[in-house]
C-alpha positions as CSV (number, residue, x, y, z in Angstrom):
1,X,-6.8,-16.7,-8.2
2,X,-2.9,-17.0,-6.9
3,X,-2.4,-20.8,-8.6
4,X,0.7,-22.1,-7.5
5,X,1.1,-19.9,-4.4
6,X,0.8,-21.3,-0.9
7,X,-1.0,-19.5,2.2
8,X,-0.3,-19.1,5.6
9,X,-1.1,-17.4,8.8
10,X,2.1,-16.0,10.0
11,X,2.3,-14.5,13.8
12,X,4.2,-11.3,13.9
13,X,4.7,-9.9,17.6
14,X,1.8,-7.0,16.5
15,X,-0.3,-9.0,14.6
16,X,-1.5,-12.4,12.5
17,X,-0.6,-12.2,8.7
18,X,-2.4,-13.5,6.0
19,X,0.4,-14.7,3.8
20,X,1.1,-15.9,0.0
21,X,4.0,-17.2,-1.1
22,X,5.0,-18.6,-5.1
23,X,7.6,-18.6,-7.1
24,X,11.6,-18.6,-6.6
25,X,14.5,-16.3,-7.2
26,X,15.1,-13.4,-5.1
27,X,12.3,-12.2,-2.6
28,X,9.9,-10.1,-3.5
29,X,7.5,-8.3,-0.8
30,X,4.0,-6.9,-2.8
31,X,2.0,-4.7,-0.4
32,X,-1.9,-3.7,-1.5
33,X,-3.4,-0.3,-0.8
34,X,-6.8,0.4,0.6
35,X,-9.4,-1.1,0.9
36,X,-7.8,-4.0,-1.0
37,X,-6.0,-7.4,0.0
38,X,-3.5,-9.3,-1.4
39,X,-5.6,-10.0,-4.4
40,X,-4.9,-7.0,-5.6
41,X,-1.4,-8.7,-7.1
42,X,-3.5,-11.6,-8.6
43,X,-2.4,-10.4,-12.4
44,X,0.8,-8.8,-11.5
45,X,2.1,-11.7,-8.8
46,X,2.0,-15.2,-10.7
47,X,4.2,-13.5,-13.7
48,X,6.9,-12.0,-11.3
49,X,7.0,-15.4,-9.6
50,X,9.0,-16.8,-13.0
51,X,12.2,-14.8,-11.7
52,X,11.1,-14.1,-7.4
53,X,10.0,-15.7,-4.7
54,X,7.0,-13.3,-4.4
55,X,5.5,-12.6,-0.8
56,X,2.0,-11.3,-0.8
57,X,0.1,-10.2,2.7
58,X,-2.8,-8.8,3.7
59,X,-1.6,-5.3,5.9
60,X,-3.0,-5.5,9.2
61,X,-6.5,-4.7,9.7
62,X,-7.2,-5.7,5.7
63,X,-8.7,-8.6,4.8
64,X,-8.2,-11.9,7.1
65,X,-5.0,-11.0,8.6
66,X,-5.7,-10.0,12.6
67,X,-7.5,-6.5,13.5
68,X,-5.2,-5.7,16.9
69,X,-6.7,-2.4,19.1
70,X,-5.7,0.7,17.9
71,X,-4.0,1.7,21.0
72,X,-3.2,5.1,22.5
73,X,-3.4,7.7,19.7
74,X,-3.6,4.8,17.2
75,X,-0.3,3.5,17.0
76,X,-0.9,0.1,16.5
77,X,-2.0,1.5,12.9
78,X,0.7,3.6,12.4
79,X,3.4,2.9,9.2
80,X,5.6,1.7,11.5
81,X,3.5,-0.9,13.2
82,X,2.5,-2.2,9.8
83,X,5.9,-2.2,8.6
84,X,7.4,-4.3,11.4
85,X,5.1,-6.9,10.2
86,X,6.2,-7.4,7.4
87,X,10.0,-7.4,8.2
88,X,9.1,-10.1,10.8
89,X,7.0,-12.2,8.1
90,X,10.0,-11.9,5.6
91,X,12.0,-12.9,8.8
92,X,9.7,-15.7,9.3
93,X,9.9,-16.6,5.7
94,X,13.8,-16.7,5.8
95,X,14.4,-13.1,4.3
96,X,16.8,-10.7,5.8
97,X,16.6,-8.7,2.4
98,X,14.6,-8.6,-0.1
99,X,13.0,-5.9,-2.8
100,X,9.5,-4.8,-2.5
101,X,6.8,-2.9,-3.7
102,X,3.7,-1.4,-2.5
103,X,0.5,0.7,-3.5
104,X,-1.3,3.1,-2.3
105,X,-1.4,2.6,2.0
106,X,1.2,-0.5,1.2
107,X,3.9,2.0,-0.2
108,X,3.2,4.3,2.8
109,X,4.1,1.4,4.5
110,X,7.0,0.4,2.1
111,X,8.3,4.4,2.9
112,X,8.2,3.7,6.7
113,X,10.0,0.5,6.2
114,X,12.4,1.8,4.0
115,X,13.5,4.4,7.1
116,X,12.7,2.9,10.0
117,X,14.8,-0.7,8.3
118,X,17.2,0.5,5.4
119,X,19.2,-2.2,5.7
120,X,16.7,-5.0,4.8
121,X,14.9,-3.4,1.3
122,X,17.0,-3.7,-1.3
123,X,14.8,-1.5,-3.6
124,X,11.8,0.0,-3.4
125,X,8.8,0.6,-5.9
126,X,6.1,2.9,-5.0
127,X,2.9,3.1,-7.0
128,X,1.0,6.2,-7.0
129,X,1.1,7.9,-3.6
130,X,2.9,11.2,-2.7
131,X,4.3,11.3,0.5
132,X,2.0,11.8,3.4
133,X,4.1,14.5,5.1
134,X,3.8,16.2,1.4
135,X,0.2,16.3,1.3
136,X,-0.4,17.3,5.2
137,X,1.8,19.7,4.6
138,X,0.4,21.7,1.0
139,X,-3.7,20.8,1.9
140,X,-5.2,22.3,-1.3
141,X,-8.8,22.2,-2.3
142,X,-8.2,20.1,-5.1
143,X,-6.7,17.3,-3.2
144,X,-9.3,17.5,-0.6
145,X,-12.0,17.1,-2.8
146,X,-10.4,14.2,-4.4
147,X,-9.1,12.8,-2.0
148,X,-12.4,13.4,0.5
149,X,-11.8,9.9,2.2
150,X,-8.8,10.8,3.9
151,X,-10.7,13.6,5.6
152,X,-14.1,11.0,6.3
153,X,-12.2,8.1,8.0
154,X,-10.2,10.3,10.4
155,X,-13.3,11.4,12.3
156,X,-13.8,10.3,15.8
157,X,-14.9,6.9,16.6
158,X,-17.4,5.8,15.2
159,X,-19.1,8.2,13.0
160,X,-17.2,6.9,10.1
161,X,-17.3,3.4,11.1
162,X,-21.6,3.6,11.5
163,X,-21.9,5.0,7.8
164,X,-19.8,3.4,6.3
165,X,-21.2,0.0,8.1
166,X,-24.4,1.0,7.2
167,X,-24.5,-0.2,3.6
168,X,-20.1,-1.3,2.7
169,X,-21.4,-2.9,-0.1
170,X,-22.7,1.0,-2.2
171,X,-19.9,2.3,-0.2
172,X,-17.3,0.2,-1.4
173,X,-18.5,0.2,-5.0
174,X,-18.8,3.9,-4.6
175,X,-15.3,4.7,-3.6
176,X,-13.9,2.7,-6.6
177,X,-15.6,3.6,-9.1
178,X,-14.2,6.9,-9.5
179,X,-13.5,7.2,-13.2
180,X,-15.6,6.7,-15.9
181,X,-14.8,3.4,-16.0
182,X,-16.3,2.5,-13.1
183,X,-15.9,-0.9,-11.6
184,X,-15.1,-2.4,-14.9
185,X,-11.5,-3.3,-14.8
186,X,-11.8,-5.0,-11.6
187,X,-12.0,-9.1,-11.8
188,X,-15.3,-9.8,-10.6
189,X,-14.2,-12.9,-8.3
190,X,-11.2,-9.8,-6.4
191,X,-14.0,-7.3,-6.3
192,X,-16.1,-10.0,-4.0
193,X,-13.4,-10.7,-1.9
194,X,-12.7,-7.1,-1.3
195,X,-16.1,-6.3,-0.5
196,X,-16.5,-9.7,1.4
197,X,-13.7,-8.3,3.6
198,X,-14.9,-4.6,3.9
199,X,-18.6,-5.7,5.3
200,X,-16.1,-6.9,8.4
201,X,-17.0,-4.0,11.2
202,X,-13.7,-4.9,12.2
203,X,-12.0,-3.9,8.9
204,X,-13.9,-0.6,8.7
205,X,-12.6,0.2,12.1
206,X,-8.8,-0.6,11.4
207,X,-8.9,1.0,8.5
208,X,-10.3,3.8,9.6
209,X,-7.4,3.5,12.4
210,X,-5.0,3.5,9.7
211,X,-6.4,7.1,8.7
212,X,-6.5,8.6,12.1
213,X,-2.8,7.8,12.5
214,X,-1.7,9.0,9.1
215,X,-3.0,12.1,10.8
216,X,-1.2,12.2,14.3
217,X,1.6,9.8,14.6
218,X,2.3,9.2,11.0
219,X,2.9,12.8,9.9
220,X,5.1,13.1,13.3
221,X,7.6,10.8,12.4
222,X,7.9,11.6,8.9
223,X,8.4,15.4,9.9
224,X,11.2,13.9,12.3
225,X,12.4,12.5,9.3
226,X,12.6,15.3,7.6
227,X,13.8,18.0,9.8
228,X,16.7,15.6,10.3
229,X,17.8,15.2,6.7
230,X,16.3,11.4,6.4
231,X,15.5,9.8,2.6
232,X,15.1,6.5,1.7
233,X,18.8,5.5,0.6
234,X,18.2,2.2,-1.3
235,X,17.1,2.5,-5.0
236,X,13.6,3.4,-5.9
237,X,11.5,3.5,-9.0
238,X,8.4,5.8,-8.5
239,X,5.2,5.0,-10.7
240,X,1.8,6.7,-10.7
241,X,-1.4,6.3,-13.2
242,X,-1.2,9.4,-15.2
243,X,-5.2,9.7,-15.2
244,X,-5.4,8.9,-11.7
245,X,-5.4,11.9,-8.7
246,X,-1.5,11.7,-8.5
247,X,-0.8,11.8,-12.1
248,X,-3.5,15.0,-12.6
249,X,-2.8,16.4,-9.5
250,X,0.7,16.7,-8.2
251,X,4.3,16.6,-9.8
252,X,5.4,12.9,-8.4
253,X,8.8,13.3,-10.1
254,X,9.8,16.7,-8.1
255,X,8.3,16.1,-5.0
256,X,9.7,12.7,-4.2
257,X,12.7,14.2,-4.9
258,X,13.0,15.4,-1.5
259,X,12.1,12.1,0.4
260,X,14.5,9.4,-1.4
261,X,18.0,9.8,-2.3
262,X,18.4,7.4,-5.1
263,X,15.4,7.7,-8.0
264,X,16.4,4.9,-10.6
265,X,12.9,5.6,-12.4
266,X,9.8,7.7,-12.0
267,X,7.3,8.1,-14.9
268,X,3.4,7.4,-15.4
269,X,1.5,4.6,-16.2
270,X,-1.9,4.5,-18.7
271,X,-3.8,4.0,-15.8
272,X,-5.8,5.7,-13.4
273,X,-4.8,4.7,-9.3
274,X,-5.2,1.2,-9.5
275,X,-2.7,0.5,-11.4
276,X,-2.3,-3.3,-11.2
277,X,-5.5,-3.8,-11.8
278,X,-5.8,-1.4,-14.6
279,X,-2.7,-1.4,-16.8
280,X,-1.6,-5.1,-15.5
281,X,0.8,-5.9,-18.1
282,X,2.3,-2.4,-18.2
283,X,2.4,-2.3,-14.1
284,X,4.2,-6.0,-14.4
285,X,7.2,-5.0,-16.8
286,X,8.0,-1.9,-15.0
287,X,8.7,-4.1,-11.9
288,X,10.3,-6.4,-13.7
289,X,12.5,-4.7,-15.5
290,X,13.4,-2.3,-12.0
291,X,13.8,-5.2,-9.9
292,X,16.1,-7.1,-12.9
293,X,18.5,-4.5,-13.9
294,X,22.0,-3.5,-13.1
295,X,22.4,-0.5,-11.3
């Protein structure tokens, strides 16, 4: 689905990457949310590649890259563990800098990296998330319902991991098809290979790793962060679907206000969550035209 790009296995000292690589011009990093892979991109990537080298991975614990233990308190899940890999495969790739965008769990990690390695993003986009410390922080009953999964996945080894093992296939179709366009605007051949990935015990278990540190480790850091005054520095464009849970929801604009310094751009897509996959071409000139214009 990626014609043109090349893939590669690329050892990080945390974890093996599944890696994609096409194009040339400046780097680009594209990270994919939950419970995706890098095939998330596949409409957004190839067009970007006229005017970037654009980097695609799978996060660890998603699709083929390596599955590491979660460690004590699940750090080997946390932002920051995810984030390293990904400066050490742009490393590995011959990028000291670069610009790079994420979704969903891939611009939590994009938010870690941004903090925990300013001086290597150059700018950042983050698609439809509000900040983790943000939501921990203002639990309402609107979000939680919505947002149910967050609360499922963090519960103690393995009762998430047996149900949602018991039948990934429903589950996964269930979880996406939140709106009333169900499953439609997903390719058909991504859609396998996300499910393919999912019916992995392994995956179901990392990812469900990823939670349970969003919950302890994560929200730790960030609220370090905070308390000390730290924002992403580097210029960032904020997008969200405006049908989707953040756009309904939440106040994006306002609230990431307070967690990066430098707001080039934030406004809504036509789109609910999944927004390269929904709104495409919209999703692909809004990077574009962030990561191409003098500022």
């Amino acid at each position: 689905m990626l014609d043109g790009f090349t893939r590669s296995d690329i050892q990080t000292s945390g974890a093996r990457i599944v890696t994609v690589v096409g194009g040339s011009g400046p780097p680009l990093l594209l990270m994919h949310g939950n419970p995706f892979t890098h095939l998330s991109w596949h409409a957004v990537a190839p067009v970007l590649a006229r005017d970037f080298t654009v980097v695609c991975t799978d996060l660890r614990g998603y699709g083929d890259s390596e599955k590491p233990p979660g460690g004590e308190r699940h750090v080997n899940y946390s932002f920051r563990a995810m984030a390293q890999d990904q400066i050490e495969v742009m490393a590995a790739l011959g990028f000291s800098q670069f610009h790079a965008a994420g979704h969903d769990r891939g611009a939590r990690v994009l938010h870690r990296m941004c903090l925990d390695h300013p001086q290597a993003v150059t700018r950042a986009a983050i698609l439809d998330i509000i900040p983790q410390h943000h939501l921990l922080n203002n639990v309402t009953r609107q979000w939680g319902t919505f947002s149910w999964h967050w609360f499922f996945n963090i519960q103690p080894y393995d009762l998430p991991e047996r149900m949602m093992g018991a039948d990934p296939d429903w589950y996964i179709k269930k979880k996406l098809a939140k709106t009333e366009q169900g499953l439609s605007f997903f390719d058909k051949e991504a859609l396998a290979e996300y499910m393919r990935c999912f019916r992995n015990p392994d995956t179901i278990h990392a990812i469900c790793e990823d939670y349970r540190a969003t919950f302890g480790i994560d929200l730790e850091m960030d609220t370090a962060d905070v308390d000390a005054g730290r924002r992403i520095a580097c210029p960032v464009q904020v997008l969200w679907g405006a049908t989707g849970g953040v756009g309904r929801n939440h106040k994006p604009a306002d609230i990431w206000q307070r967690y990066a310094a430098n707001i080039v751009e934030a406004r809504a897509l036509p789109c609910g969550h999944y927004l390269s996959e929904e709104a495409p071409a919209e999703t692909t000139a809004a990077l574009a035209s962030f990561f191409t214009r003098r500022l």
